[in-house]
N, CA, C and O of each residue as an XYZ file, in Angstrom:
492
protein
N       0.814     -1.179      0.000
C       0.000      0.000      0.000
C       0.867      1.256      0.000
O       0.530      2.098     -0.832
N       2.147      1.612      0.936
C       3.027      2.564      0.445
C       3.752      2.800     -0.915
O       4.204      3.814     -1.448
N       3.703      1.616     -1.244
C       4.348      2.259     -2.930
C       3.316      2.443     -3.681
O       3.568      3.177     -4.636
N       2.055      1.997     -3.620
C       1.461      2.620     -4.103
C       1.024      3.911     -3.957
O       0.641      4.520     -4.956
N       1.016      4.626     -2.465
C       1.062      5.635     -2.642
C       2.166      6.659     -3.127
O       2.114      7.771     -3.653
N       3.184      5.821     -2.732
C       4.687      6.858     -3.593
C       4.608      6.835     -5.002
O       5.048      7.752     -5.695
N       3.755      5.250     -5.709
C       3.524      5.538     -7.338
C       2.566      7.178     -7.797
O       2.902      8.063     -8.584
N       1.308      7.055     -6.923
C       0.685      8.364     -7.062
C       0.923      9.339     -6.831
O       0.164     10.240     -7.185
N       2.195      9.630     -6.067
C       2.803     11.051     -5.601
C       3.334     11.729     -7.319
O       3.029     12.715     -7.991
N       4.366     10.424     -7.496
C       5.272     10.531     -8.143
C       4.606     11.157     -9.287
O       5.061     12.194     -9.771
N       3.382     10.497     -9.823
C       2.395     10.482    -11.284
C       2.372     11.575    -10.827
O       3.421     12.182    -11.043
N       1.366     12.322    -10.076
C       1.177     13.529     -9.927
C       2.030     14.623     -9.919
O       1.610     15.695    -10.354
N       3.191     14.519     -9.484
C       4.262     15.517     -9.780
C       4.732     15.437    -10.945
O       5.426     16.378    -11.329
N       4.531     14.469    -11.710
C       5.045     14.168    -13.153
C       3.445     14.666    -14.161
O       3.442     14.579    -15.389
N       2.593     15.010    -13.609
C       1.668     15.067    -14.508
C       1.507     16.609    -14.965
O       1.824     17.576    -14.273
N       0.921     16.653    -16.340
C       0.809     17.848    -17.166
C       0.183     19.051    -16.393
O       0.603     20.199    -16.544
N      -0.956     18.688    -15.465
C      -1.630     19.151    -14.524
C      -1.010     20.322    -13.584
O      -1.417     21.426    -13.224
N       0.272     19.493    -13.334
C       1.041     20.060    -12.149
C       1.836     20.958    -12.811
O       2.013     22.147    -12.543
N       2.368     20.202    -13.824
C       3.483     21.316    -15.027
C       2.795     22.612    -14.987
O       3.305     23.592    -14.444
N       1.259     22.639    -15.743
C       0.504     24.053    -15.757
C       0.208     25.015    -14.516
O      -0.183     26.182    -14.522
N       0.565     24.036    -13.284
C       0.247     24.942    -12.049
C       1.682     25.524    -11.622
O       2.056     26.539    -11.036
N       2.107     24.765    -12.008
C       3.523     25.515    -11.344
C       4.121     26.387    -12.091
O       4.948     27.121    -11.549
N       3.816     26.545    -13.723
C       3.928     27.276    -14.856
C       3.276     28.453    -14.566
O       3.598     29.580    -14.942
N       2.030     28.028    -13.649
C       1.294     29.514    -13.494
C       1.531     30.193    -12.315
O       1.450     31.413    -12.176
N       1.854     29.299    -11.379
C       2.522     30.303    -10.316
C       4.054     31.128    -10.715
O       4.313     32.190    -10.149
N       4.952     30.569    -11.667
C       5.871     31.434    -11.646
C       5.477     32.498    -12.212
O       5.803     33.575    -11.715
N       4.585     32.447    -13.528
C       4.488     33.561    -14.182
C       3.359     34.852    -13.493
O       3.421     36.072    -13.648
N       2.256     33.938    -12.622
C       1.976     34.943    -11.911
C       2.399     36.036    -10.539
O       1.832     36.927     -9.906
N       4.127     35.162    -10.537
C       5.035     36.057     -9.542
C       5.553     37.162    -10.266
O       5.651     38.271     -9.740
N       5.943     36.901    -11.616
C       6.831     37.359    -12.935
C       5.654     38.773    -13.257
O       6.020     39.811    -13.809
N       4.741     38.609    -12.951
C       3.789     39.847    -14.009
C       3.310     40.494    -12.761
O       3.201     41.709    -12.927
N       2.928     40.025    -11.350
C       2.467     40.610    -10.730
C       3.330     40.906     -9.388
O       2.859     41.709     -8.582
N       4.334     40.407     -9.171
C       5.360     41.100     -7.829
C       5.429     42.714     -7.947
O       5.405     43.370     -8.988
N       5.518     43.169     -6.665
C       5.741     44.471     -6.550
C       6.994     44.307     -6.480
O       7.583     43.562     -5.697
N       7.780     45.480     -7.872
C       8.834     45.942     -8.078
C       9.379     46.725     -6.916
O       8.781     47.675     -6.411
N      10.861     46.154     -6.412
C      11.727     47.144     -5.233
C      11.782     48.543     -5.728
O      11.957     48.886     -6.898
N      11.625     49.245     -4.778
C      11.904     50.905     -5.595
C      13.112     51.477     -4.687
O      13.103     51.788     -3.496
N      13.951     51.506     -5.453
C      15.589     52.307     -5.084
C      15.133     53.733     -4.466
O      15.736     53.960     -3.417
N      14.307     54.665     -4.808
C      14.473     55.888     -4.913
C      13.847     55.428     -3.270
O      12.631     55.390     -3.457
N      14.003     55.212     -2.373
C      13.489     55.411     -1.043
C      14.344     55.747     -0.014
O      15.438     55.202      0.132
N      14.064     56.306      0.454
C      15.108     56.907      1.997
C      15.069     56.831      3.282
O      14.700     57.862      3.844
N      15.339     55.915      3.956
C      14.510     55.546      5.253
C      15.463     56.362      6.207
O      16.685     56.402      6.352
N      14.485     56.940      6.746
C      15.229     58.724      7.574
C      15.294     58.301      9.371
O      14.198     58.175      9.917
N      16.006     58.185      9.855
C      15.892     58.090     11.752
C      16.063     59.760     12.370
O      17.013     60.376     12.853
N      15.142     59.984     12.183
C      14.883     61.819     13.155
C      15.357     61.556     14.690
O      14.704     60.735     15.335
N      16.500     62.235     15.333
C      16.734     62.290     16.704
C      17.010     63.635     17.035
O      17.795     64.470     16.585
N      15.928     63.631     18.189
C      16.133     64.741     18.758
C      17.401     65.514     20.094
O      16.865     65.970     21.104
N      18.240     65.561     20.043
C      19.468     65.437     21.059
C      19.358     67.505     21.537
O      20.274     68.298     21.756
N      18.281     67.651     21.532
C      18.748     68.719     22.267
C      17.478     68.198     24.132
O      16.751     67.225     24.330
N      17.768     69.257     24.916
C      16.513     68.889     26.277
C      15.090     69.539     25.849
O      14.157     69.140     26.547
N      14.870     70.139     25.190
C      13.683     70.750     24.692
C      12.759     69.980     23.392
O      13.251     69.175     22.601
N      11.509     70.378     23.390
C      10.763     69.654     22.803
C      10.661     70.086     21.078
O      10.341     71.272     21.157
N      10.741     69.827     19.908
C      10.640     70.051     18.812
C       8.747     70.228     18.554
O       7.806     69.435     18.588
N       8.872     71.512     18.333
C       7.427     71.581     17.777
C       7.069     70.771     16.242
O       6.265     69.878     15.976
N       7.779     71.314     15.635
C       7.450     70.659     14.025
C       8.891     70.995     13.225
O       9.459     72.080     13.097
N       9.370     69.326     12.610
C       9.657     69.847     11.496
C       9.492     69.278     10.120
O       9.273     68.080      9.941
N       9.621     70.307      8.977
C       9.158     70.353      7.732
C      10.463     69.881      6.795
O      11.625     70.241      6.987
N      10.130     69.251      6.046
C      11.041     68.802      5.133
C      10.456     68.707      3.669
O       9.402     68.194      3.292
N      11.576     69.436      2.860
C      10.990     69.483      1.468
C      12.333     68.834      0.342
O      13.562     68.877      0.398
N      11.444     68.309     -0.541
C      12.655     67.133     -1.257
C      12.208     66.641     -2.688
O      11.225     65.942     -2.930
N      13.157     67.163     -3.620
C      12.114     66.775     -5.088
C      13.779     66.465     -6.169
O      14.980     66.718     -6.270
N      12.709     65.801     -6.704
C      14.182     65.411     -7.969
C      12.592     65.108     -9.418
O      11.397     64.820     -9.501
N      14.222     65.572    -10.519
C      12.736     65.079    -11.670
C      12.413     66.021    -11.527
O      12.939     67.048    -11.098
N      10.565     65.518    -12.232
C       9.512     66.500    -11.794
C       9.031     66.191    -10.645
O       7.990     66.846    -10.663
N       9.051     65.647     -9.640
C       8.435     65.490     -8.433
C       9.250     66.432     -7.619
O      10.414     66.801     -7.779
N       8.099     66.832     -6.427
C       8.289     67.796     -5.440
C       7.522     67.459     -4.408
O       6.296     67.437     -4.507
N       8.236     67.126     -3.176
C       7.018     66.722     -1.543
C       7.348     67.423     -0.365
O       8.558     67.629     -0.279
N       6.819     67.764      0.371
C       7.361     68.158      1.667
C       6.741     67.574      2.611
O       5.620     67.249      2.220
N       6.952     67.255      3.773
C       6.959     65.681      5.241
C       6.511     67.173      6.398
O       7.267     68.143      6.449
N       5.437     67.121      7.087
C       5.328     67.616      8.120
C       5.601     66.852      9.070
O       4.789     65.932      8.975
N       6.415     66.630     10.146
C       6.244     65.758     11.129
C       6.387     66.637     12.667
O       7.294     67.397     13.006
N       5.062     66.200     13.489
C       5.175     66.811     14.451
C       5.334     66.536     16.448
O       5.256     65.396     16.906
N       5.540     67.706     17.316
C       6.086     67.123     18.029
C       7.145     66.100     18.765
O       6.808     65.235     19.573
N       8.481     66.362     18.333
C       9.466     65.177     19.034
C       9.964     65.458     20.184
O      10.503     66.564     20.222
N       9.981     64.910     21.060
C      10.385     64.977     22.485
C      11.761     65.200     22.975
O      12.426     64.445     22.266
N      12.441     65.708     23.652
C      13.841     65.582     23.637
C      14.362     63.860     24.183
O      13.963     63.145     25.102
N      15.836     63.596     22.699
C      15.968     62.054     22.784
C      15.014     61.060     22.219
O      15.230     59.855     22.091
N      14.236     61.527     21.987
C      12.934     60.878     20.649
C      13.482     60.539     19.812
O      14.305     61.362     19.412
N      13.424     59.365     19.121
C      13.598     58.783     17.569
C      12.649     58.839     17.123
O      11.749     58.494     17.890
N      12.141     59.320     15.542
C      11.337     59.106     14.545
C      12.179     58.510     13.253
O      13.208     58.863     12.677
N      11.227     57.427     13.083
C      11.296     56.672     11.543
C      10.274     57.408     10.553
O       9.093     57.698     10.740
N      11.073     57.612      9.477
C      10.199     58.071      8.373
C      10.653     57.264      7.283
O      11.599     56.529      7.564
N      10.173     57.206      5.980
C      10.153     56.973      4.908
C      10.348     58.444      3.525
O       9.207     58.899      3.453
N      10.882     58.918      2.939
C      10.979     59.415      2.272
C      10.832     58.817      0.507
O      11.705     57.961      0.365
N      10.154     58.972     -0.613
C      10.398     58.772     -1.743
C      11.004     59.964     -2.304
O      10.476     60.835     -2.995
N      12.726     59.813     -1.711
C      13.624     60.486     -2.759
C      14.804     59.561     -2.883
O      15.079     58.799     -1.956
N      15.425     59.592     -3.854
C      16.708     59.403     -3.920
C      17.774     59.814     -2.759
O      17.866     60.946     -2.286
N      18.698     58.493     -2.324
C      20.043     58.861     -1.576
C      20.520     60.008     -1.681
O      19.505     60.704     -1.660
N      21.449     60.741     -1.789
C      22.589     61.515     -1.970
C      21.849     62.994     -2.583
O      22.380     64.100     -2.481
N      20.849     62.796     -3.069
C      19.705     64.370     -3.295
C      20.212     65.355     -2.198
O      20.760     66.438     -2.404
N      19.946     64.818     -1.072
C      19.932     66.009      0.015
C      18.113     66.865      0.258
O      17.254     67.137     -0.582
N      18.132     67.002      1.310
C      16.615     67.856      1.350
C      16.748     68.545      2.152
O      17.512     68.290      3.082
N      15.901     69.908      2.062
C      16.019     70.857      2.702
C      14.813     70.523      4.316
O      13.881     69.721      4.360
N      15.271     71.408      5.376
C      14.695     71.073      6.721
C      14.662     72.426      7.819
O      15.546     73.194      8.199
N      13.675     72.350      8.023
C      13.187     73.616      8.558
C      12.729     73.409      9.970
O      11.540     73.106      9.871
N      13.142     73.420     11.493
C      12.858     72.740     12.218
C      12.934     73.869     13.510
O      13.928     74.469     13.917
N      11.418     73.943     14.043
C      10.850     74.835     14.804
C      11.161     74.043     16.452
O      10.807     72.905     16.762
N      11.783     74.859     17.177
C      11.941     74.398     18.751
C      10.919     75.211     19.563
O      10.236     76.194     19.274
N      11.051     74.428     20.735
C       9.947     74.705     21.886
C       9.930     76.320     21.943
O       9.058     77.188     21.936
N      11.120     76.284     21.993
C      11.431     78.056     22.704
C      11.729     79.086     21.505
O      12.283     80.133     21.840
N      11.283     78.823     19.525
C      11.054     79.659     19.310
C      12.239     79.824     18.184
O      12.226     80.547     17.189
N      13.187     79.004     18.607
C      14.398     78.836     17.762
C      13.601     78.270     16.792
O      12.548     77.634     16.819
N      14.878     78.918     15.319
C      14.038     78.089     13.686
C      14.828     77.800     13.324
O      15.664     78.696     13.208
N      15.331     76.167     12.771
C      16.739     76.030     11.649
C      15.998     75.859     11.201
O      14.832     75.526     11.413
N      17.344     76.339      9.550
C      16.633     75.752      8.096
C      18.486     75.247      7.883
O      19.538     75.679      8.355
N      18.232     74.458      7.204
C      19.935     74.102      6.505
C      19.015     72.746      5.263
O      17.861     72.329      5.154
N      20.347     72.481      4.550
C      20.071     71.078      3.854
C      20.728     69.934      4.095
O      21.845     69.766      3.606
N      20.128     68.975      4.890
C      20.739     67.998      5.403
C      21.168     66.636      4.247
O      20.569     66.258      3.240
N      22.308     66.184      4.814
C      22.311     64.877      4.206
C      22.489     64.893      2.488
O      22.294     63.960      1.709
N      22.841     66.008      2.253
C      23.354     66.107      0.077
C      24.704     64.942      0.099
O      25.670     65.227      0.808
N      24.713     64.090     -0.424
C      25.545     63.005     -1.000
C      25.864     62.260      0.098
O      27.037     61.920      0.251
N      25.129     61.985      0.795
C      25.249     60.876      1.310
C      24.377     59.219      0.788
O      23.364     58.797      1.345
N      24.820     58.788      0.066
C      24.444     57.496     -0.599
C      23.569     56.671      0.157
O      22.536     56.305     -0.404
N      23.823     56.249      1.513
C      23.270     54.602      2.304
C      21.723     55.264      1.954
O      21.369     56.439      1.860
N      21.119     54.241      1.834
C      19.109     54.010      2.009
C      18.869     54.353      3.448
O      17.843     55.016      3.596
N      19.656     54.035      4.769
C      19.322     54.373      6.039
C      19.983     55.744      6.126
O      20.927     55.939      5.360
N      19.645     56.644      6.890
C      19.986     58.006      7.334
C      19.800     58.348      8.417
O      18.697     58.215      8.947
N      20.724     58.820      8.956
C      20.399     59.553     10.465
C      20.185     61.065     10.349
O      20.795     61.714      9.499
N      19.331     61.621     11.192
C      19.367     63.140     11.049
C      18.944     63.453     12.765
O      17.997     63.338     13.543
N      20.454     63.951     12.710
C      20.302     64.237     14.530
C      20.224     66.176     14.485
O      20.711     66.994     13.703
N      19.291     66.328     15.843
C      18.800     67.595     15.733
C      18.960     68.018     16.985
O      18.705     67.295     17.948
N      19.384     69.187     17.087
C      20.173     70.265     18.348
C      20.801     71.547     17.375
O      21.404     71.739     16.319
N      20.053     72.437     18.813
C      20.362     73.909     18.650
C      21.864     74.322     18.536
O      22.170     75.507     18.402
């Protein structure tokens, strides 16, 4: 009774049946996977001053595209994860409002290549 069931395994993996299913799962990985997208920037926001960050704004475009990221409230010593769709080494401009009134603007991060980024923030 076991080889007969190892005869029916076998048929079945050998059969035309199976050929077309497994034919159709590759090709439906092949036409329908979501493509990796390079142009992404995964940003770590730290806040290293003792005061609280009201908001900051970030603006970032290549091409014809143009976006700007409100992100608000960071705590002093807070990490924020963001996501950006720009390219590495672009650089983006950052505008970053403190508790007490202070405003930077500078452009952080122009040619720096890695997909991960740090952007540490103090007065």
């Amino acid at each position: 009774m076991s080889n007969n069931l190892i005869d029916r395994s076998i048929d079945t993996l050998r059969s035309r049946s199976m050929l077309f299913l497994l034919a159709g799962i590759v090709l439906g990985w092949l036409f329908f996977a979501q493509p990796t997208i390079d142009n992404h920037l995964y940003l770590e926001i730290i806040n290293q001053d003792e005061i609280m960050i009201d908001s900051i704004r970030m603006e970032f475009g290549f091409d014809l595209n143009q976006s700007n990221l409100l992100t608000l409230q960071l705590k002093p010593n807070e990490h924020r994860n963001l996501v950006l769709n720009h390219p590495p080494g672009k650089g983006f401009n950052v505008e970053v409002h403190y508790h007490d009134g202070h405003v930077q603007s500078f452009c952080a991060n122009r040619n720096i290549l890695e997909p991960k980024q740090q952007l540490k923030l103090k007065r």
